[in-house]
C-alpha positions, -999 to +999 in steps of 0.1 A: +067+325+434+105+336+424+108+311+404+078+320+382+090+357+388+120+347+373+110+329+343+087+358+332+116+382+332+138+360+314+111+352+289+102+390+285+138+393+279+138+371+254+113+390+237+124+424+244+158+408+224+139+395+195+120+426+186+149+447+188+174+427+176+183+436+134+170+406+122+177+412+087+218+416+095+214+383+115+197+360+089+226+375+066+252+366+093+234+329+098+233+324+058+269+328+061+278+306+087+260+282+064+275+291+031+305+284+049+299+245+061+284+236+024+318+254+008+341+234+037+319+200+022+329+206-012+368+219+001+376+196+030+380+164+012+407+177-014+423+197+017+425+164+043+442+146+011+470+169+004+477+166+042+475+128+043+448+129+067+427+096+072+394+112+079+385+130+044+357+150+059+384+161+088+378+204+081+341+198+074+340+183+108+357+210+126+342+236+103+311+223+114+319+222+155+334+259+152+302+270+126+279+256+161+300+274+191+304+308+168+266+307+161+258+305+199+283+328+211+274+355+186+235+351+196+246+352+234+268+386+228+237+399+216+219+398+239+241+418+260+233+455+274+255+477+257+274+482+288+282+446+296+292+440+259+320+474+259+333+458+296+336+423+272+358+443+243+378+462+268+386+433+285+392+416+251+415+440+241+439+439+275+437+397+272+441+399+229+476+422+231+489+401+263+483+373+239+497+387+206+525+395+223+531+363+237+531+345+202+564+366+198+582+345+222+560+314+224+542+312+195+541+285+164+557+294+133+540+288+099+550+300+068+577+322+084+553+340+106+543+333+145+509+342+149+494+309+165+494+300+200+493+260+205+464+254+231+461+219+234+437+207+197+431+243+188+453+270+176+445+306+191+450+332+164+450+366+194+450+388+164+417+378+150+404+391+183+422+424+189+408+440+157+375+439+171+377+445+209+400+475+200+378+492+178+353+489+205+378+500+229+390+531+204+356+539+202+343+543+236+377+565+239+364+592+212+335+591+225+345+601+257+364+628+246+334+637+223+316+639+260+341+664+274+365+638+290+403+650+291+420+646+255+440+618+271+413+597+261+421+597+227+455+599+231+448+566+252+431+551+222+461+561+199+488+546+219+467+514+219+468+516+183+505+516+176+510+493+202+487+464+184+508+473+150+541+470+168+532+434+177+512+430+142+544+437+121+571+417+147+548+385+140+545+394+107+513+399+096+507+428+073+473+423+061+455+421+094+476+453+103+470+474+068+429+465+081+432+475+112+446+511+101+421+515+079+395+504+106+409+528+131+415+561+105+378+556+098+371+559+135+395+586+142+376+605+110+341+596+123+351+607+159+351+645+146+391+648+161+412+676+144+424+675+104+457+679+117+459+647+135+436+627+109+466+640+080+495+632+103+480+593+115+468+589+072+511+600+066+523+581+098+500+552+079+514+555+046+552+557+053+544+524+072+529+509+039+561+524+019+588+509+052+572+476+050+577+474+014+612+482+020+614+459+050+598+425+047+607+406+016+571+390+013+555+422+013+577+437-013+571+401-031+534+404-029+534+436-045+559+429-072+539+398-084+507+417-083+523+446-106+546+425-126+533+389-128+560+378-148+585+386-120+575+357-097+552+331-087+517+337-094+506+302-092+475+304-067+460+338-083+463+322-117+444+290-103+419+310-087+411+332-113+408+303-137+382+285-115+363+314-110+360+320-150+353+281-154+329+278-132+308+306-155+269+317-142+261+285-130+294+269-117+303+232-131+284+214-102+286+203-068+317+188-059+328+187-097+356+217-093+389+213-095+404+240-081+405+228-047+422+194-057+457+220-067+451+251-042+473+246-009+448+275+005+415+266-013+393+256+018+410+288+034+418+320+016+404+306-020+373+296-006+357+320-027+373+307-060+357+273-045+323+288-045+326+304-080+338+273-099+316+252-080+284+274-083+293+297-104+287+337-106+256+336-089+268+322-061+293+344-054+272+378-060+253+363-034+280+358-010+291+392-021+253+405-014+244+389+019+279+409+034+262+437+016+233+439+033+252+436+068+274+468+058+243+484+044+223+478+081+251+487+101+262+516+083+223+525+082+217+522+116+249+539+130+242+569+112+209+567+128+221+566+162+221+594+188+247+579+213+285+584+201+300+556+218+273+534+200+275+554+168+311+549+163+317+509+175+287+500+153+305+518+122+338+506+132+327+471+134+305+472+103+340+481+081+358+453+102+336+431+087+327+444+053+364+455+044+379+421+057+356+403+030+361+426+000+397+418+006+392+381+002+373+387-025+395+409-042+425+389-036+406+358-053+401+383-079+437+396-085+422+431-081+447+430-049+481+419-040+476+386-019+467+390+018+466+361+028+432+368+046+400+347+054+365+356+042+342+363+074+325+331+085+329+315+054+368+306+052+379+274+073+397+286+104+382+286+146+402+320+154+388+331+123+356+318+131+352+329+162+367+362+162+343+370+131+309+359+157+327+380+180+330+410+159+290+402+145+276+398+181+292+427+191+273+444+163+244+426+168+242+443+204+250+478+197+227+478+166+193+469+186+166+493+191+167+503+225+146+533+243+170+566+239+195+550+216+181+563+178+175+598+171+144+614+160+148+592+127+147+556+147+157+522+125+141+493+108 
């Protein structure tokens, strides 16, 4: 008799999760993933070459095994109550800066930066996974003090903040810094917290842009090659660009692009410019749309919402995700200085992966339509 008990409740879970669940955002998320393994086919051979791998189809394979873990993992966080999934971010924000902070005195270096922790076959990124579990974590702080609770709380959630871009900038990594300041000054904006301190963390932010111009040599590089081409090496933009005009409305045809064969990056950060040449424009306004429609139902439904703490991780999560990809895109458009940034679920990369089905289960959760959590105006 438990055991029948049992199986009702988990089936009626199952259903409660489906019919609240934004369905739309996931099949965006799940189109994706899949964009992602067909782009890693046409990338991965070229890529395992360059390397002198044996195994041509070496990053599809992978892809492929990260593409089936993040797609259970980000359906599993979704079903979460909202409680258990904020416990899961806090915690993942204590475990991500003990971790980022390690890679400073045990982590691998690549390309002058030590953001990778060897574990065993896989490389942990802990960075990918802060940006997320502190914007949670931020979030439930506001909200808090939104509540009433003692205006320690946000000062809790500040202190967090410069203590992720202290170990951010000491790996280096710029880019995943400059997103999550943007991430969190939305929050703090959202959170309704005085002008005063919104001005002095948007000056604090911009004398960091202007000190790390001044500091690191590959920031101040970046910039000077995205202003001035002439004045260094422009070699990957210029590639990328190229593909994507070659590749024209309807791309030159599976597999028939080039720019993969003489991009270093293309099955990473380029993976866009893959698409473009590949399949042309209309591929990549649909890659462009489908992480459209997930800002447009998260932004849509947090605005929606009557619960703070929900109102503001939703938001914040939704710009992790949607301001993370229009920097890719950007980049592969030379409408930006190089990031050197994946694109959400569809870049090769398991922290990358992982962390993004983190971020979009996360999302998933706080986005479903439970009794009490929409106002007057509900959600579709």
């Amino acid at each position: 008799m438990a055991m029948i008990t049992s199986t009702r409740t988990h089936g009626a879970d199952l259903t409660d999760w489906w019919w609240s669940v934004d369905r739309v955002m996931m099949v965006a998320l799940l189109a994706l993933i899949g964009a992602g393994v067909l782009l890693s086919l046409a990338a991965s051979p070229a890529a395992a070459d360059r390397l002198g791998l044996a195994e041509p189809f070496h990053f599809l394979y992978r892809h492929g095994f990260y593409a089936v873990i993040a797609t259970v993992a980000m359906i599993v966080l979704s079903t979460l109550s909202n409680q258990d999934a904020r416990r899961v971010a806090i915690i993942g924000a204590l475990a991500a800066l003990a971790f980022t902070a390690a890679t400073l005195q045990f982590g691998t270096e690549v390309k002058g930066a030590t953001r990778w922790l060897r574990l065993g076959f896989f490389s942990l990124q802990p960075s990918e996974f802060l940006k997320p579990a502190l914007i949670v974590t931020a979030a439930w702080l506001f909200a808090e003090q939104r509540r009433g609770a003692p205006a320690v709380a946000a000062a809790v959630a500040v202190a967090l903040y410069f203590v992720a871009v202290a170990l951010l900038l000491a790996q280096p990594d710029f880019g995943q810094t400059v997103l999550l300041t943007v991430c969190f000054g939305a929050l703090f904006f959202l959170a309704g917290l005085p002008i005063f301190w919104t001005v002095v963390l948007a000056a604090c932010a911009m004398g960091g842009s202007f000190a790390a111009y001044a500091v690191f040599p590959h920031v101040a590089s970046r910039v000077n090659r995205f202003l001035d081409p002439e004045s260094g090496d422009t070699y990957q933009i210029d590639r990328a660009t190229e593909a994507l005009g070659r590749g024209g409305f309807f791309g030159v045809g599976p597999g028939e692009g080039q720019v993969k064969a003489s991009l270093p990056d293309a099955h990473t950060d380029f993976i866009f410019a893959v698409a473009g040449e590949e399949y042309g424009l209309v591929a990549c306004l649909l890659i462009a749309g489908l992480f459209g429609v997930i800002v447009w139902r998260g932004l849509r439904a947090s605005m929606r919402m009557a619960d703070p703490f929900l109102q503001l991780a939703s938001a914040g999560l939704t710009l992790l995700i949607g301001l993370q990809a229009f920097i890719n895109i950007a980049v592969n458009l030379s409408l930006v200085p190089p990031k050197g940034m994946t694109l959400p679920f569809v870049s090769y990369g398991g922290s990358s992966m992982l962390a993004t089905a983190f971020t979009a289960g996360l999302l998933l959760c706080f986005t479903r339509r439970r009794p009490g959590v929409y106002d007057h105006r509900g959600a579709s």
